[in-house]
Each structure stands twice: as C-alpha cells, then as structure tokens.
N, C-alpha and C positions, 0 to 999 in steps of 0.2 A: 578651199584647199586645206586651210589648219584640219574643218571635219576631216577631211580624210586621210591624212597624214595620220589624225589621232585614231581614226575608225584601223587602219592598216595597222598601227602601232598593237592598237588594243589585240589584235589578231594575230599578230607577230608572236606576243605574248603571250594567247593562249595556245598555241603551237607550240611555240620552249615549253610551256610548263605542262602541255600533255606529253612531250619529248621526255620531259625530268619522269613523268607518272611514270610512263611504256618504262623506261630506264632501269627505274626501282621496283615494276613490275617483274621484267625479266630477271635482276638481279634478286628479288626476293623466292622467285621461284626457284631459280641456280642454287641458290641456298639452302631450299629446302631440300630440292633432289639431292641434294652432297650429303645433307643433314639424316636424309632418309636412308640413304645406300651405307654411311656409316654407322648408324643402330643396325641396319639389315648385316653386316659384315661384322659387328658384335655379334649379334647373335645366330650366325650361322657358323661362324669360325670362319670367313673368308680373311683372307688379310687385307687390312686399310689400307697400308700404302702398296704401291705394285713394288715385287722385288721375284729376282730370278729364284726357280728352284732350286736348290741345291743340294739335294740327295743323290747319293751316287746308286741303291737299287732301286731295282724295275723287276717285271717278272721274268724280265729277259737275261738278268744279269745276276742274279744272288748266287754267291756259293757257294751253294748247298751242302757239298761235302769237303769244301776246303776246312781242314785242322784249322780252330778258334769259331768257327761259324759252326758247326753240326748239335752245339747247344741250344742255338735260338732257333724261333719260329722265322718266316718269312714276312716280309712285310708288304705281302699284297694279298689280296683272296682267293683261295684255292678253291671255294666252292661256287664262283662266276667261271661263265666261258672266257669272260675277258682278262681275268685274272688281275680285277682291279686293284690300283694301290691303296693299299690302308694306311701308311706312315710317309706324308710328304712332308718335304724340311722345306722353307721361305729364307735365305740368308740377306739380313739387314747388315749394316755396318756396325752395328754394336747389340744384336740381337739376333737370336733365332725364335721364326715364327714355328709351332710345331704341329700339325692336321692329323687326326687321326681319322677315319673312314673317310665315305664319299657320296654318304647320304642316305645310303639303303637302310630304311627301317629293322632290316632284318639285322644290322649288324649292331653289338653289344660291346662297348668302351669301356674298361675296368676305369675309374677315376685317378687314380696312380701312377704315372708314366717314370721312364729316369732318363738322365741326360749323364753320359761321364764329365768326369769335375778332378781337375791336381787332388793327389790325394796328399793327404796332414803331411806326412814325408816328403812326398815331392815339394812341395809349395816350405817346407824346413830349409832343402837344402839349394832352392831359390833362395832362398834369405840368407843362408850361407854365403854363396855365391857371390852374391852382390858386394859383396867387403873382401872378395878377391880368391885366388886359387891360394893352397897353401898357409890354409886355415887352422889351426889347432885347438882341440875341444876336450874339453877334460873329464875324464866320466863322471857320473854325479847320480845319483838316487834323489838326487830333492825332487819333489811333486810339486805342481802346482796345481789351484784348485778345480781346473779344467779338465786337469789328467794327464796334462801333459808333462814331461820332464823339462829343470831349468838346466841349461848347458851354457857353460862360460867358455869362452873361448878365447883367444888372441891373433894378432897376426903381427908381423913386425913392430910388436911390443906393445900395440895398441887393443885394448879390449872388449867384447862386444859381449851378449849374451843371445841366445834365440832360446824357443822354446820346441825341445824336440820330441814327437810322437812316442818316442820309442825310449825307455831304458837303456842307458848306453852302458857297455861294457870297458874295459882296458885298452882290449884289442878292436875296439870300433871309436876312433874316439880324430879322425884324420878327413878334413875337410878337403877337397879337392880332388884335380885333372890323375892323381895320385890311386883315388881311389876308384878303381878299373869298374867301369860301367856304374858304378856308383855307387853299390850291392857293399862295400864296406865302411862306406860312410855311417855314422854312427846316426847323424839326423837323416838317412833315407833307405831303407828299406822294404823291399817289395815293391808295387804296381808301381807307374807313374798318376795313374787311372782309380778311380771309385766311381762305385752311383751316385748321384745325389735323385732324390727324389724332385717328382712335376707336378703339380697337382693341375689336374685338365679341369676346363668349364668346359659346358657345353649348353642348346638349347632347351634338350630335352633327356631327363635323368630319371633313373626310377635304382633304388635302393644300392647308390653309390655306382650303376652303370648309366652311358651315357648314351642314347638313341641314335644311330644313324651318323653323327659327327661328334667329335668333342678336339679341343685343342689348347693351345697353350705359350704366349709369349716369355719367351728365357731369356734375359740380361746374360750377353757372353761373359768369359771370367777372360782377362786381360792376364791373368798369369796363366791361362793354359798353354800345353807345349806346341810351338809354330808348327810341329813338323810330325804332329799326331792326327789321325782324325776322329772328329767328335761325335759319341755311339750315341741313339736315343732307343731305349724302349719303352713299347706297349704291350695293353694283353686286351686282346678281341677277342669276340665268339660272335658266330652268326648261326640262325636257327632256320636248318633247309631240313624240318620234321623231325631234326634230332640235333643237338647242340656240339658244333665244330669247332674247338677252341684251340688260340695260338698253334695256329697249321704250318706243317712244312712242306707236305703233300697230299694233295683232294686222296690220296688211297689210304694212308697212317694215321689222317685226322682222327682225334676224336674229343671228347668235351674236357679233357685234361690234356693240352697243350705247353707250351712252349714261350715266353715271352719273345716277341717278335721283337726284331733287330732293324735301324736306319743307319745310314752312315752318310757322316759329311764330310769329304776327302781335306786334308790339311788346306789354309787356305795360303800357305807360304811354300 
C-alpha cells in the first residue's frame, strides 16, 4: 500500500510539474508573439497599442475648393483607382500617432512632416490669462536673450511679468475680454496656429525619402486651443513612369506639388 501511495504520489508529481513546463511553454511563446508583433509594428509604422482613427479626410470628403484648403495637397493618392489614404491620424489620450502612405513601393515620404502648435503669442496671452481678465502691461523695449520681449504688468496692484513675442507698443499694451478678438492685445498677435516641425522614421529610406510608409509618434501640447482642430502636413510623390508630387487632382498633378493636409476635428 505505502509502494503505491508513493509510486501515485511520485506521478502526481510529475504531472504538476509537466503542467508548470506546458504553463511556461505557452506563456513563453505568448511572449514572444507580443515581443515579435511589437518590433514588427516599429518597424512598419503600425501602431502598438490599438486606438480609433481620427482623421476627419478621406477621398470622399476633402474640400478641395473650400477658401483655407485650395493651398494644400490632398491627403490621399490620386494616381490609385482606389484613391488611397496617404495621411492617417491614431488619437491616444496624450498623443498622436501619425501614418503616412500604405505600403506601396512606388510611393516616396519626404522626412519632414508638421503638426500645428499655439503659436509664441497665443501660448503669451494664455499666460496672461491665467492672473485674470483686466490685466495691465506696460510697453517696454527690453529683450531678452531668446528674442523675446520682457512685459511687466499688474492687476489689482499686484505684479507679474511674461515674456511677449512681440514688441509692444503704447497703444497695445491691455490685457483682457477688453481686447476684441484679441488682435489688440499687446502679448497676442496674429494666428493662434504655427507649424512645428515632425521628424518621421520609417523602415526603409533612401536620401532623406522614406519607401512606401513612414511615420511619427507626437506628445499633444496641453496648452492647445479645445476648440481648434489639429492640421498635420506631408509631402509625397509616387512614380507611375513620371514623378506625381503633393496631388490635388490625378489631371494638375505633376512632380511640383503641394504639401498635403490631415485634420483632426477639436476634441472638445
């Protein structure tokens, strides 16, 4: 009876412990596929984690001749029947993923993408802002060694300083709900918008262009405005026996195009 309690025991045993093997089997494999599909997704430009797309054009939808669009290119390919997209946006909670082509050999990625960004002004009279409406700023020539102007200012007797983009004048010199649209504020003048430059990777490059896909993970800016949407450009060309660059139409294409336009509608 003891033999065989210990013979069954002994068996028991090696059953758990080929259970533990199979275990760490499966889980080492699980690992690897993960391990493998995220190198594969570096270097294809898929995105790692899943997240919805969130570009607002398609070929269905660009418009073409609406006043502010008739500058840029389109951002899908005019020399496919399908008239594939070249510029998909990935929105993360604190980032944009950014795709340019969709594989095709034929198509060419300039390295350089842009993303709009608060421009010196705006992101000034945010900082204004924040110490309240009814702000008072005193004009001032001093520089500092950034370029920027130093602006002292007060508000109910209490005093702050910022540093503003812009030389201020006499008559620009009134911080606040005061100054209509905001065009005479002395810290904001002009776009709320700039480019800021992207610099894309991709798998395969040849003389600063990038084969077939290239792309680009962008940390959002927490001070952009809730109630703007966020522009990216690229600049493509694809080679169907003569070189099509930044297209708005397969008939006006030609190898001197147009930087191509995405847009991500506000997300407030």
């Amino acid at each position: 009876m003891i033999s065989f309690f210990k013979v069954h025991r002994r068996k028991s045993l090696l059953y758990l412990g080929a259970l533990v093997l199979l275990a760490a089997f499966i889980f080492s494999i699980f690992f690897l596929t993960a391990s493998l599909n995220r190198a594969d997704a570096a270097s294809t430009g898929a995105a790692i984690v899943s997240a919805s797309p969130c570009h607002a054009f398609t070929s269905s939808n660009f418009p073409l001749n609406q006043p502010g669009y008739e500058n840029f290119g389109v951002p899908y390919d005019v020399t496919t029947s399908s008239n594939s997209l070249l510029i998909s946006i990935l929105c993360y909670s604190d980032q944009y993923y950014m795709n340019v082509g969709f594989g095709n050999t034929q198509n060419y990625i300039w390295k350089q993408a842009y993303i709009t960004t608060p421009s010196a002004g705006y992101a000034a009279y945010q900082s204004a802002v924040s110490h309240g409406n009814d702000a008072w700023c005193a004009s001032t020539t001093t520089k500092n060694s950034d370029g920027t102007y130093l602006q002292k200012c007060t508000k109910n007797g209490a005093s702050f300083t910022l540093s503003c983009p812009y030389e201020m004048s006499p008559s620009e010199n009134y911080v606040g709900e005061g100054a209509v649209g905001f065009q005479d504020s002395c810290v904001y003048q002009g776009s709320k918008l700039e480019w800021k430059p992207v610099t894309l990777q991709g798998p395969n490059s040849n003389q600063g262009w990038f084969i077939g896909n290239a792309y680009a993970q962008i940390t959002k800016d927490s001070s952009y405005p809730a109630t703007d949407p966020t522009y990216f450009l690229a600049y493509t060309c694809s080679w169907t026996g003569q070189w099509k660059c930044g297209c708005r139409t397969a008939s006006t294409c030609t190898a001197e195009g147009q930087w191509q336009l995405q847009e991500v509608p506000p997300e407030k």
